[in-house]
Steps between C-alpha positions, in 0.01 A plus 500: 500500500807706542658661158843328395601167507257248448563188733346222722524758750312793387253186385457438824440801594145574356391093499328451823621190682768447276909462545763599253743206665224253362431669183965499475439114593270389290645695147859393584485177660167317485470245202250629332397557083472832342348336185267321686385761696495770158268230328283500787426889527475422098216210527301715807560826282364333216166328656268760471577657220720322235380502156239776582539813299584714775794308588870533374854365488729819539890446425705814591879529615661715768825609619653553890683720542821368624838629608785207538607227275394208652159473508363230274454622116587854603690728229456816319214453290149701406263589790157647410446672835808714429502478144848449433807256557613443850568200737247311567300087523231547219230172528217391298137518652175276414203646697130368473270781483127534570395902498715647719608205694830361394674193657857416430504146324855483354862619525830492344846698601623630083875393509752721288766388318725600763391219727470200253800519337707544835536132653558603847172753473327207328594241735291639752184509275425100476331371252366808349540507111571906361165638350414852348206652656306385232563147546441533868152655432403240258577234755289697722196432289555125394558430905 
């Protein structure tokens, strides 16, 4: 994969037999359910393993880098891989583990103040009710 932007494209790119005007298709305009498909990955992740004593439920946060205003939940706040203040999206992450093999089983954007207390930022985030990163994690674990 080329360095840089990550995109359907560069997808494409290194997944044989694949096109990135599907992949654009199917994530912007086919009716489909992210929960759904997230508790899925969670019940196959799961199978094998859950409850053993090698397995584990890993909760970790992580900022993107970002340089405009108007991506979703984007504002100056902390971002480990820099370790400091700048702009960026910071979500919450619920991974099942199983040695070294991780799946992704959860995910929630963290949305600063900024955002939920502006109506016209808020009206574009439905029906989603402000949470600390906490709260979000929690969830994360009773789901």
């Amino acid at each position: 994969m080329q360095s840089g932007k990550r995109n359907m494209e560069r997808i494409a790119e290194v997944v044989p037999e694949s096109d990135e005007q599907r992949y654009q298709h199917f994530l912007l305009v086919s009716a489909w359910n992210e929960r759904a498909v997230l508790d899925q990955v969670a019940r196959e992740a799961n199978r094998p393993s859950g409850g053993t004593a090698e397995s584990a439920l890993i909760l970790d946060e992580s900022g993107i880098l970002k340089s405009g205003t108007k991506s979703v939940g984007v504002g100056r706040q902390y971002i480990g891989q820099l370790g400091k203040v700048d702009n960026c999206q910071t979500g919450v992450y619920a991974m099942h583990s199983l040695g070294e093999r991780t799946a992704l089983v959860d995910e929630w954007l963290y949305l600063l103040a900024s955002w939920t207390a502006d109506p016209d930022r808020y009206a574009v985030l439905g029906e989603q009710v402000p949470k600390s990163k906490t709260e979000l994690a929690l969830e994360m674990v009773l789901h």
